[in-house]
Backbone and ligand atoms as CSV (ligand in chain L), in Angstrom:
chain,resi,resn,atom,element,x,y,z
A,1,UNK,N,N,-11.294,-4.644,263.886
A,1,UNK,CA,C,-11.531,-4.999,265.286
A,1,UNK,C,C,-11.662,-3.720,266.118
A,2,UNK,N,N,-12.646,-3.898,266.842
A,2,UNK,CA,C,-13.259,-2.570,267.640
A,2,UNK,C,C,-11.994,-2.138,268.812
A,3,UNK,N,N,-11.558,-1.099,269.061
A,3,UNK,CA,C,-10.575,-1.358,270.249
A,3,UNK,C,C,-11.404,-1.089,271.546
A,4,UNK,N,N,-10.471,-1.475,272.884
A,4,UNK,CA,C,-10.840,-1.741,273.617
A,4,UNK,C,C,-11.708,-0.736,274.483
A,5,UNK,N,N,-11.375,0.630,274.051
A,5,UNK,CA,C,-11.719,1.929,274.621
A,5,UNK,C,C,-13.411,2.214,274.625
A,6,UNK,N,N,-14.025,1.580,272.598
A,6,UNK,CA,C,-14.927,1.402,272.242
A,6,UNK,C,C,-15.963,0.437,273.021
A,7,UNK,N,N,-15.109,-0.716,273.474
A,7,UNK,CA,C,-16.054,-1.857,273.837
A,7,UNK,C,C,-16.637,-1.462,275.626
A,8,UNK,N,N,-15.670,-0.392,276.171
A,8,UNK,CA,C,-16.126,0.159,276.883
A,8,UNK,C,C,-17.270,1.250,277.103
A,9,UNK,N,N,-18.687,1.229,276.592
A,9,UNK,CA,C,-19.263,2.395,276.247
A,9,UNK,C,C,-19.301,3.204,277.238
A,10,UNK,N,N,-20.336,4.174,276.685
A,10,UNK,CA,C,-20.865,4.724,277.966
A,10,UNK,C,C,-22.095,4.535,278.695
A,11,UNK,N,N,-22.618,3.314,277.917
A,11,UNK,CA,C,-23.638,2.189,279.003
A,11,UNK,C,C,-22.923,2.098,280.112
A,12,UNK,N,N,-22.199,1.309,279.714
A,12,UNK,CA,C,-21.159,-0.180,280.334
A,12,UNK,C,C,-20.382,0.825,281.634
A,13,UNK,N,N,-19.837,2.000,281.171
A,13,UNK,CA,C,-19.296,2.899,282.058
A,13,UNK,C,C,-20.599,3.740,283.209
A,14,UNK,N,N,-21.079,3.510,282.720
A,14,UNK,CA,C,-21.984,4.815,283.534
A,14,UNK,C,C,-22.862,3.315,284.552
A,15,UNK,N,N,-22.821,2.137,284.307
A,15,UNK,CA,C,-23.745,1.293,284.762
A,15,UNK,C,C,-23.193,0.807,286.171
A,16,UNK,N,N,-21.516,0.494,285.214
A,16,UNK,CA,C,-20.566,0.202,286.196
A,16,UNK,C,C,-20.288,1.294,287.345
A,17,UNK,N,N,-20.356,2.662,287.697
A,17,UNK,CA,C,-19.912,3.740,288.273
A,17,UNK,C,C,-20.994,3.633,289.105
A,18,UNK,N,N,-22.150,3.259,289.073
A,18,UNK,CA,C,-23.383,3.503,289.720
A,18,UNK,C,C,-24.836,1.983,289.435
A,19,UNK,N,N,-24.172,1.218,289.519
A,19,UNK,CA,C,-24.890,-0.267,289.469
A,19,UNK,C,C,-26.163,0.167,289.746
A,20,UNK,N,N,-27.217,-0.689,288.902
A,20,UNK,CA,C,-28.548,-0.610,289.413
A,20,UNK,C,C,-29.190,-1.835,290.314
A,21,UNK,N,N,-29.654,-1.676,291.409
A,21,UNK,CA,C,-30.061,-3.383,291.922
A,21,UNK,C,C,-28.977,-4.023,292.940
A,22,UNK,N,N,-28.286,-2.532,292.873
A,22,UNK,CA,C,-26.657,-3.321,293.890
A,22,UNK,C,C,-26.561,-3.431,295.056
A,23,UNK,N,N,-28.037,-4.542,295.886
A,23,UNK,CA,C,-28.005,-4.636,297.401
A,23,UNK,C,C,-28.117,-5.511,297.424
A,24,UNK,N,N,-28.313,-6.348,298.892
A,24,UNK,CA,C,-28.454,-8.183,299.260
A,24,UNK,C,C,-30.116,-7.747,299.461
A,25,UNK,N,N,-30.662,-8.719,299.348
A,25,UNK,CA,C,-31.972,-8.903,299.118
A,25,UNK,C,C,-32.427,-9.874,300.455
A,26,UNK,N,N,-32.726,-9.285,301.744
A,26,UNK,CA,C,-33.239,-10.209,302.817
A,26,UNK,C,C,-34.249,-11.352,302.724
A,27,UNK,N,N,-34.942,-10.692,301.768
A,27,UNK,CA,C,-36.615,-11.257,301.932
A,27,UNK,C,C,-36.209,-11.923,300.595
A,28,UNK,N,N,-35.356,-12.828,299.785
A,28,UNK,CA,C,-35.447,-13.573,298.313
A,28,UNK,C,C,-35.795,-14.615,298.957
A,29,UNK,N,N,-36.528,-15.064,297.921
A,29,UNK,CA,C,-36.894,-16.420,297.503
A,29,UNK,C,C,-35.643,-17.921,297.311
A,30,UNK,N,N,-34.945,-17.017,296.416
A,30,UNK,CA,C,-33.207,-17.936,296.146
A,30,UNK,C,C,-32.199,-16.936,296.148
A,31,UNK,N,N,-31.379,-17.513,295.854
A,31,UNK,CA,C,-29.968,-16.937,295.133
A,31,UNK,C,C,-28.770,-17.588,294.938
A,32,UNK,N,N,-28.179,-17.367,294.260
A,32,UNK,CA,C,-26.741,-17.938,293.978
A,32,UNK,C,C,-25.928,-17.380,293.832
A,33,UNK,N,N,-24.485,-18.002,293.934
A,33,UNK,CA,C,-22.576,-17.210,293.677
A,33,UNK,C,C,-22.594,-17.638,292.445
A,34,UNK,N,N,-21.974,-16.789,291.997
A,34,UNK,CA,C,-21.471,-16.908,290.901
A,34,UNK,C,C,-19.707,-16.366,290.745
A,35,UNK,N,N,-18.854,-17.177,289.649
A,35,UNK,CA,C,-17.531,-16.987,289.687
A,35,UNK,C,C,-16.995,-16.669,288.642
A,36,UNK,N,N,-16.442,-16.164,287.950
A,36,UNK,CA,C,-15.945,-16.480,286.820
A,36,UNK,C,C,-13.728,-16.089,287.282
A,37,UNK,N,N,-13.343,-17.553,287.018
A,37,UNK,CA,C,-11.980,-17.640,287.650
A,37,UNK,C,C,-10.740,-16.797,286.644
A,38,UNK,N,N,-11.482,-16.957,284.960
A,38,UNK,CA,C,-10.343,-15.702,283.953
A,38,UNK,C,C,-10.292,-14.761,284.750
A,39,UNK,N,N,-11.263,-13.970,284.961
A,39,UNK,CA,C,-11.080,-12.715,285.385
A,39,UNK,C,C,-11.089,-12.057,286.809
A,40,UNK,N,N,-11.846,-13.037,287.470
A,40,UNK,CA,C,-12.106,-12.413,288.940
A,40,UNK,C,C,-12.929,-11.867,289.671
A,41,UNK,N,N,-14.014,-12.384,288.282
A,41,UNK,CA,C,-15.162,-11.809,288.955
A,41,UNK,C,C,-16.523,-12.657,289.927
A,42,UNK,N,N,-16.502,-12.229,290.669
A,42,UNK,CA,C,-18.092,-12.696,291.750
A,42,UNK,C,C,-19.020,-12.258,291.957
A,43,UNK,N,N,-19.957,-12.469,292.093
A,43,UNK,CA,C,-21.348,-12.374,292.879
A,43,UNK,C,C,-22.214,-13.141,293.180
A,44,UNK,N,N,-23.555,-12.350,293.651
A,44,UNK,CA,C,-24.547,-13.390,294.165
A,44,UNK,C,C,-25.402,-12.405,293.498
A,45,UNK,N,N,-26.741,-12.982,293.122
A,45,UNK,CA,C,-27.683,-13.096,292.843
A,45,UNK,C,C,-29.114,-13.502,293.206
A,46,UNK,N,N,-29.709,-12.182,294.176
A,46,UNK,CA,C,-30.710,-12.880,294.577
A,46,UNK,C,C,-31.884,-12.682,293.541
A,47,UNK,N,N,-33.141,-13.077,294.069
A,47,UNK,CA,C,-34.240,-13.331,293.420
A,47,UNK,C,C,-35.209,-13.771,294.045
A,48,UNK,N,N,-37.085,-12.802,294.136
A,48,UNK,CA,C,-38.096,-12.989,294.763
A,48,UNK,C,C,-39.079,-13.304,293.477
A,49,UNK,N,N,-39.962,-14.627,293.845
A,49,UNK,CA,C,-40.513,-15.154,293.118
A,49,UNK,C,C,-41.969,-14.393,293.001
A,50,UNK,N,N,-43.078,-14.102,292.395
A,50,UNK,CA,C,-44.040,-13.995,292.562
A,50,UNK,C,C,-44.990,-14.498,291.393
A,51,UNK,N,N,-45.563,-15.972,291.798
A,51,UNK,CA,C,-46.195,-16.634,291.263
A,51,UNK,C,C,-45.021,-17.184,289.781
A,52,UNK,N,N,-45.254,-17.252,288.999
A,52,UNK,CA,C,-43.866,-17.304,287.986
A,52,UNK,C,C,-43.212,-15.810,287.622
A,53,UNK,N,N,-43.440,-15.161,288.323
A,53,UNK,CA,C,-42.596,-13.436,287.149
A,53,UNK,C,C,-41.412,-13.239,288.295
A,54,UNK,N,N,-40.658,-12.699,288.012
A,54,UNK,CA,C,-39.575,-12.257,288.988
A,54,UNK,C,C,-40.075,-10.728,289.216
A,55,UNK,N,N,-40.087,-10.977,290.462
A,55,UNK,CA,C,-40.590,-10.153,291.174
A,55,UNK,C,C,-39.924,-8.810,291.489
A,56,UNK,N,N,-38.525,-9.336,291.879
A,56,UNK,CA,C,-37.084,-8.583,292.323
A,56,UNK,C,C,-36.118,-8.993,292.067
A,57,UNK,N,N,-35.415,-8.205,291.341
A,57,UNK,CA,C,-33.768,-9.041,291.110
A,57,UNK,C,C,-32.896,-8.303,291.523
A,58,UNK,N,N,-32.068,-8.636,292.639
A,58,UNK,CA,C,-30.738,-7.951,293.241
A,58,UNK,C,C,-29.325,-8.886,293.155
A,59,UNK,N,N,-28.043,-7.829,293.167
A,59,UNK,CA,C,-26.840,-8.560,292.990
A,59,UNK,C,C,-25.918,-7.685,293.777
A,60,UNK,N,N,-24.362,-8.663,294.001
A,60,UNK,CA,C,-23.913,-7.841,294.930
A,60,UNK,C,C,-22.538,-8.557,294.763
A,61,UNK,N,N,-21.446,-8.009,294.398
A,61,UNK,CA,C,-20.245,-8.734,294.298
A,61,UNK,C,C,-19.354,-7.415,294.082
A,62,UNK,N,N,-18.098,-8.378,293.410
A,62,UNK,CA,C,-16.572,-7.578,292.544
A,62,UNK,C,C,-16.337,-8.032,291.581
A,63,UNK,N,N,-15.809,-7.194,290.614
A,63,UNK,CA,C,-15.257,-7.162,289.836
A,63,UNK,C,C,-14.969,-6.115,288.363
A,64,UNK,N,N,-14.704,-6.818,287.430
A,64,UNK,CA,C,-14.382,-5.559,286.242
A,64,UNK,C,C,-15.901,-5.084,285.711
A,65,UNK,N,N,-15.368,-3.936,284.699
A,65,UNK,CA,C,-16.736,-2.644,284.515
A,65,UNK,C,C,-17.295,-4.228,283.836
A,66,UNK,N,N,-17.116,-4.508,282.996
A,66,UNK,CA,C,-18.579,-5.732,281.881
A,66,UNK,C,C,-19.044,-6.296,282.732
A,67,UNK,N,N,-18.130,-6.704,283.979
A,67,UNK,CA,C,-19.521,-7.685,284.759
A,67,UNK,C,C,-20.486,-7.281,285.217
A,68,UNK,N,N,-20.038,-5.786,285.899
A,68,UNK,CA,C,-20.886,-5.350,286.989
A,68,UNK,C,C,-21.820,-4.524,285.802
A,69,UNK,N,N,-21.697,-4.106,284.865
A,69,UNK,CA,C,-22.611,-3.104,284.180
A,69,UNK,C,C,-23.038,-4.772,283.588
A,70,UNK,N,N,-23.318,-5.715,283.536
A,70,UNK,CA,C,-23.777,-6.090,282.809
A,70,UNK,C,C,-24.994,-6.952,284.004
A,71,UNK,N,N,-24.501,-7.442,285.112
A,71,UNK,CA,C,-25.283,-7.943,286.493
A,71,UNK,C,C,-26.491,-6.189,286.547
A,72,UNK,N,N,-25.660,-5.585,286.043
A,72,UNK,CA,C,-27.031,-4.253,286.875
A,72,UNK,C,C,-27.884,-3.929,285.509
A,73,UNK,N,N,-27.695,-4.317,284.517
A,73,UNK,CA,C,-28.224,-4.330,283.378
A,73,UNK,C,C,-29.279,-5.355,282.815
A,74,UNK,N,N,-28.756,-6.938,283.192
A,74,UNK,CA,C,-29.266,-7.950,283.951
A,74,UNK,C,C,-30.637,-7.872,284.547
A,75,UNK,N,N,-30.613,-7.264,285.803
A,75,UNK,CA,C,-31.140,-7.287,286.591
A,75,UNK,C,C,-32.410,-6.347,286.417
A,76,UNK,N,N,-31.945,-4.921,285.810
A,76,UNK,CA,C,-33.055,-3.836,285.317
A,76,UNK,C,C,-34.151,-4.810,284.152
A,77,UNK,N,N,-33.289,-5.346,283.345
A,77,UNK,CA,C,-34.343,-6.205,282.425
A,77,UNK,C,C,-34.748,-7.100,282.848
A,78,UNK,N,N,-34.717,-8.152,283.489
A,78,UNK,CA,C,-35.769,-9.230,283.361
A,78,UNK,C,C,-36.502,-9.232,285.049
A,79,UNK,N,N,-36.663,-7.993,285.470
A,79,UNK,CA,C,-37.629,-7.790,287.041
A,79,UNK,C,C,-38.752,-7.425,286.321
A,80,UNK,N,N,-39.915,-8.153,286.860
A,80,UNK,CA,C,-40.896,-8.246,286.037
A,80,UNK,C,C,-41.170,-9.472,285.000
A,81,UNK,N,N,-40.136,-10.001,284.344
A,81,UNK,CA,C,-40.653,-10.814,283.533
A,81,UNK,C,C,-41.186,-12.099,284.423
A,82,UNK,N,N,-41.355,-12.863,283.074
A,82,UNK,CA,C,-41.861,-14.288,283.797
A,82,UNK,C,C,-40.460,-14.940,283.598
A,83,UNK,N,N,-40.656,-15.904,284.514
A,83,UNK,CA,C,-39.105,-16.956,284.079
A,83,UNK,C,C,-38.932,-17.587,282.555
A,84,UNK,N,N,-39.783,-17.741,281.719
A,84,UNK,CA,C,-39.598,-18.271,280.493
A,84,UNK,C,C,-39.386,-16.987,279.672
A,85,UNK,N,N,-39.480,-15.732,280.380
A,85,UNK,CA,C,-39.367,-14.442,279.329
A,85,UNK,C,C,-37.948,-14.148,279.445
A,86,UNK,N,N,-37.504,-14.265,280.938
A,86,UNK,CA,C,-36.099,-13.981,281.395
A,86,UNK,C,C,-34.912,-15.098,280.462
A,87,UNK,N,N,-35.770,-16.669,280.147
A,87,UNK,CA,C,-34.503,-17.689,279.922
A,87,UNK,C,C,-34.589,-16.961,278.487
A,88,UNK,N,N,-35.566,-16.667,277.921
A,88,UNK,CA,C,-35.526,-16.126,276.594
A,88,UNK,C,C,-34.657,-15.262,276.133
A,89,UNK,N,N,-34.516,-13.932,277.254
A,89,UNK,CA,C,-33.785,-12.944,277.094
A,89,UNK,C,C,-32.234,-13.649,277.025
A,90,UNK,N,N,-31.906,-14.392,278.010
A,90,UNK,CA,C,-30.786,-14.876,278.338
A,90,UNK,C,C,-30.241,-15.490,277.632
A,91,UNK,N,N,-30.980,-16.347,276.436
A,91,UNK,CA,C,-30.448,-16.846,275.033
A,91,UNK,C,C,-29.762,-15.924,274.150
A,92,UNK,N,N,-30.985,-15.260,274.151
A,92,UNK,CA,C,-30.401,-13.790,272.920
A,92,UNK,C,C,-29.113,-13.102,273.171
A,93,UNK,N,N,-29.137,-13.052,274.947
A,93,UNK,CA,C,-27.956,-12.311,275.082
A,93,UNK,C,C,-26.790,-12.970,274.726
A,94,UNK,N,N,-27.155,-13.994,275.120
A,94,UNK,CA,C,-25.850,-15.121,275.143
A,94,UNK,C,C,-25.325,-15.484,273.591
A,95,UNK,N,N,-26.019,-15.640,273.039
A,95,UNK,CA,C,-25.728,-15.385,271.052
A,95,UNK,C,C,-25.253,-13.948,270.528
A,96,UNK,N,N,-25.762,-13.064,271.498
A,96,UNK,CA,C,-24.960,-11.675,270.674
A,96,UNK,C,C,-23.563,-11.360,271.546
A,97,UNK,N,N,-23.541,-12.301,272.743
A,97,UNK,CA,C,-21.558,-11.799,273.111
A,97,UNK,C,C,-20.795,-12.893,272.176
A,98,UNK,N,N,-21.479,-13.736,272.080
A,98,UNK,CA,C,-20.698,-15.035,271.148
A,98,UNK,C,C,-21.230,-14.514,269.701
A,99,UNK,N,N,-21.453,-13.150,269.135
A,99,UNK,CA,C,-21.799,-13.480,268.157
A,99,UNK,C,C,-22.622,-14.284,266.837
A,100,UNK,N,N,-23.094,-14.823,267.732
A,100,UNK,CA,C,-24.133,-15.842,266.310
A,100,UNK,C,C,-25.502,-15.563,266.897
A,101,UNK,N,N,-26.002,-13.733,267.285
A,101,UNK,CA,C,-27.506,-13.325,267.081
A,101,UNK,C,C,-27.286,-12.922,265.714
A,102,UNK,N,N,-28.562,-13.102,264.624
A,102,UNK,CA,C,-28.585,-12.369,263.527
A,102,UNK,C,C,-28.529,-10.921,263.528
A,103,UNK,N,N,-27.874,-10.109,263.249
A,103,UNK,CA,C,-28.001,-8.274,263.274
A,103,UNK,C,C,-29.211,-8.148,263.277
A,104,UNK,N,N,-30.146,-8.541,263.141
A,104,UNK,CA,C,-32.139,-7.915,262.779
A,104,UNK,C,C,-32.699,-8.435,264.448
A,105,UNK,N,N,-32.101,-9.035,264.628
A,105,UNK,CA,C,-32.817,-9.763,266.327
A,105,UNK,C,C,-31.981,-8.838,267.430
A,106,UNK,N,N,-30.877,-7.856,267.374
A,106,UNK,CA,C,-29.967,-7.248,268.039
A,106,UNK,C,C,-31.238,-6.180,268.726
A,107,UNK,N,N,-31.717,-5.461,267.947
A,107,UNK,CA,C,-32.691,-4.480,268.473
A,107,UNK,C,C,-33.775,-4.918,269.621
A,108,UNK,N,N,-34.179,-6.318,269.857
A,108,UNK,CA,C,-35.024,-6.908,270.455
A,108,UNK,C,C,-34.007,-7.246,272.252
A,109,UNK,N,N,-33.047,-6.475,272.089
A,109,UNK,CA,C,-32.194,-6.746,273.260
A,109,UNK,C,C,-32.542,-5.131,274.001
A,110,UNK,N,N,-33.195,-4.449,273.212
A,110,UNK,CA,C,-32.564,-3.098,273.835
A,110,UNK,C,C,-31.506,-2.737,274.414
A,111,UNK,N,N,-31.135,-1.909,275.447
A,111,UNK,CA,C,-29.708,-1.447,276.304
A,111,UNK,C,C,-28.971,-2.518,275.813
A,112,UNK,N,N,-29.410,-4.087,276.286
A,112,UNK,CA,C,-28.296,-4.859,276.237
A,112,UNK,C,C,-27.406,-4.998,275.140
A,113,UNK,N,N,-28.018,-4.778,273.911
A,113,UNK,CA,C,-27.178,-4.642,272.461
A,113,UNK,C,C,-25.952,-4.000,272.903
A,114,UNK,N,N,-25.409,-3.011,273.941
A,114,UNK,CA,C,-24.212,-2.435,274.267
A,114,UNK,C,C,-23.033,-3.527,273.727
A,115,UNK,N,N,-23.499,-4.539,274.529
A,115,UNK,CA,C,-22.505,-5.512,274.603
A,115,UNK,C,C,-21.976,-6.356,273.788
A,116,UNK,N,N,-22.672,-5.907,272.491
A,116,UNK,CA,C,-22.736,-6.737,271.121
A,116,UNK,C,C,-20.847,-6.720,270.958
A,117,UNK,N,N,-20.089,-5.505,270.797
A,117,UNK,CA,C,-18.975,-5.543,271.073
A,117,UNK,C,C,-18.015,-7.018,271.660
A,118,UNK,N,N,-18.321,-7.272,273.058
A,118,UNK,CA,C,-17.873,-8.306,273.532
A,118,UNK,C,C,-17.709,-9.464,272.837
A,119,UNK,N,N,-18.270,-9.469,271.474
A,119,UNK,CA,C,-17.811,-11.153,270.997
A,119,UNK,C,C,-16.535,-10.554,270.243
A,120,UNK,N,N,-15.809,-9.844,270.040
A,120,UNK,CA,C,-14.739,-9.673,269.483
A,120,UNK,C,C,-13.751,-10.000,270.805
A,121,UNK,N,N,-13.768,-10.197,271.648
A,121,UNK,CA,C,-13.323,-10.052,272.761
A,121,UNK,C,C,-13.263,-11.296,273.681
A,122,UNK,N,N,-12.924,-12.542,273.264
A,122,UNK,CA,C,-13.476,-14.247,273.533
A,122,UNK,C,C,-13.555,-14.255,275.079
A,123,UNK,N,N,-12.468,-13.733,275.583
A,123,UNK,CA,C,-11.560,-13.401,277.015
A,123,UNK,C,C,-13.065,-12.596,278.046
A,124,UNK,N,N,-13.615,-11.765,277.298
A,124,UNK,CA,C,-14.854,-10.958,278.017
A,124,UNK,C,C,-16.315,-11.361,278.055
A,125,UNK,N,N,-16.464,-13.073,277.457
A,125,UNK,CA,C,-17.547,-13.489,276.997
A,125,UNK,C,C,-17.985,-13.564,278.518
A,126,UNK,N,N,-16.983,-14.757,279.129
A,126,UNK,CA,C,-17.274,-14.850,280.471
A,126,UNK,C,C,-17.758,-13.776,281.389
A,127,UNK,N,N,-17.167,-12.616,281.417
A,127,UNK,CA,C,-17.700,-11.538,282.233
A,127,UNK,C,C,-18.888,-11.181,282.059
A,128,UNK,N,N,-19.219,-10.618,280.795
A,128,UNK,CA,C,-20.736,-10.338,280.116
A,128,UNK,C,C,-21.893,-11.599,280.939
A,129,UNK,N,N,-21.636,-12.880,280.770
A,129,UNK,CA,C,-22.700,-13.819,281.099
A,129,UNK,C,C,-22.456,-14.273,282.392
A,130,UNK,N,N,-21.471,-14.300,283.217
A,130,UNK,CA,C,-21.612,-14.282,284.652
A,130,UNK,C,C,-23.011,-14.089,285.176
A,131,UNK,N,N,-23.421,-12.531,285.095
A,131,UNK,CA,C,-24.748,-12.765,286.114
A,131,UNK,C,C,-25.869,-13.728,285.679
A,132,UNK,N,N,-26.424,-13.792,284.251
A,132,UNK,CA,C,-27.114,-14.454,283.438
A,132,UNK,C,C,-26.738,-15.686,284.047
A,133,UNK,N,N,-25.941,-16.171,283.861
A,133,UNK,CA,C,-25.431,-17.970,284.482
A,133,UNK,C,C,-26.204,-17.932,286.099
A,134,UNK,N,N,-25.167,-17.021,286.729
A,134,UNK,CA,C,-25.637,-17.012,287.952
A,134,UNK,C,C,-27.507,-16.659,288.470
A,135,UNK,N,N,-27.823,-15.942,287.535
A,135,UNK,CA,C,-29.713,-15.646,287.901
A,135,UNK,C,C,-30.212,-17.642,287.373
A,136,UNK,N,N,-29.965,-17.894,286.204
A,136,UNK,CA,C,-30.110,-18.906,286.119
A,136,UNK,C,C,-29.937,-20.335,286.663
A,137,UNK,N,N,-28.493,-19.964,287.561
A,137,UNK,CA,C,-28.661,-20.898,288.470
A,137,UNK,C,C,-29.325,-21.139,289.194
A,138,UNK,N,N,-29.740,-19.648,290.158
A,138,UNK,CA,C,-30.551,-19.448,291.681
A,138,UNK,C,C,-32.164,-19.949,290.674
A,139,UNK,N,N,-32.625,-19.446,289.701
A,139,UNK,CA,C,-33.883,-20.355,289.737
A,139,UNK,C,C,-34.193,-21.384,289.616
A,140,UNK,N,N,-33.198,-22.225,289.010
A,140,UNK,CA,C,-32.853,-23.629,288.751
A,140,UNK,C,C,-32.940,-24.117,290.011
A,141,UNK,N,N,-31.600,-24.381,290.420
A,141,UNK,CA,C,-31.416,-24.554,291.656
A,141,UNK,C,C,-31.034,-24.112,292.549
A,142,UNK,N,N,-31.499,-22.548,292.626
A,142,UNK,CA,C,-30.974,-21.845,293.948
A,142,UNK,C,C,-31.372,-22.052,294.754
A,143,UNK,N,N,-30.655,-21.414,296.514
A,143,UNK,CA,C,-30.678,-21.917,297.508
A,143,UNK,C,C,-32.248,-20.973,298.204
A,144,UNK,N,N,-33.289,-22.093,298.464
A,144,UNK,CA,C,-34.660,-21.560,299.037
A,144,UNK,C,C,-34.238,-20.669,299.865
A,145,UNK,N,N,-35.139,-19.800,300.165
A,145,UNK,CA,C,-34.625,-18.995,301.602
A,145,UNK,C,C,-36.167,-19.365,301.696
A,146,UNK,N,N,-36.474,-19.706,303.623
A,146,UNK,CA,C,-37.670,-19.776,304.012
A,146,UNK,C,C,-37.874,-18.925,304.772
A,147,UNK,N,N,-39.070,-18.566,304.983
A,147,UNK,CA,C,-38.958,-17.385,306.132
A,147,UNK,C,C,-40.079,-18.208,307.461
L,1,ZN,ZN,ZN,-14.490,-9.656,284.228
């Protein structure tokens, strides 16, 4: 079992110290809160649509280093995609903190593979997928912003 020092990289550290994407977003399309009550962590999640690709993805909350390096990590990957590229990503990720991505599909995560660690860690699953839940909510059913 990896200790805890390890599961902290120096992704996860350097992401957390200096978040990427870490403002409120005036002009989104949606967004959503997100909670996770184990640990304590929050945010919101905005998001500007353009035609289907995400256009812009911003976040803005508290909490421990996995959430926030993982919301600004989040956010660097799927700006630009289309929404069916983003739910895609969001599977994969979600199988390699829980463990059941195959090791050969890990590389297709880039950066995010950091976090492969976290499934040893049941307690940190939640933190890792916080923003993922939360981006997924706001396109689902996040709250319109009209202008
Ligand atoms: Zn946390």
């Amino acid at each position: 079992m990896p200790s805890l020092s390890e599961l902290y990289q120096n992704v996860i550290l350097e992401h957390n110290r200096s978040p990427r994407n870490f403002r409120p977003m005036p002009n989104a399309d949606r967004h959503a809160d997100g909670h996770n009550p184990l640990c304590g962590d929050q945010l919101t999640v905005w998001v500007r649509m353009d035609g289907g690709v995400l256009e812009d993805v911003s976040f803005q909350g508290s909490g421990c280093a996995i959430s926030r390096a993982s919301a600004s990590l989040m956010t660097s990957m799927v700006k630009g995609k289309t929404r069916e590229e983003a739910t895609r990503l969001f599977e994969r990720f979600h199988r390699l903190v829980t463990g059941t991505l195959p090791p050969d599909q890990a590389e297709t995560l880039g950066k995010l593979a950091v976090f492969s660690g976290v499934s040893q860690f049941p307690i940190r699953v939640k933190c890792a997928s916080l923003s993922w839940h939360t981006l997924r909510a706001a396109l689902d059913e996040g709250i319109k912003t009209t202008t």
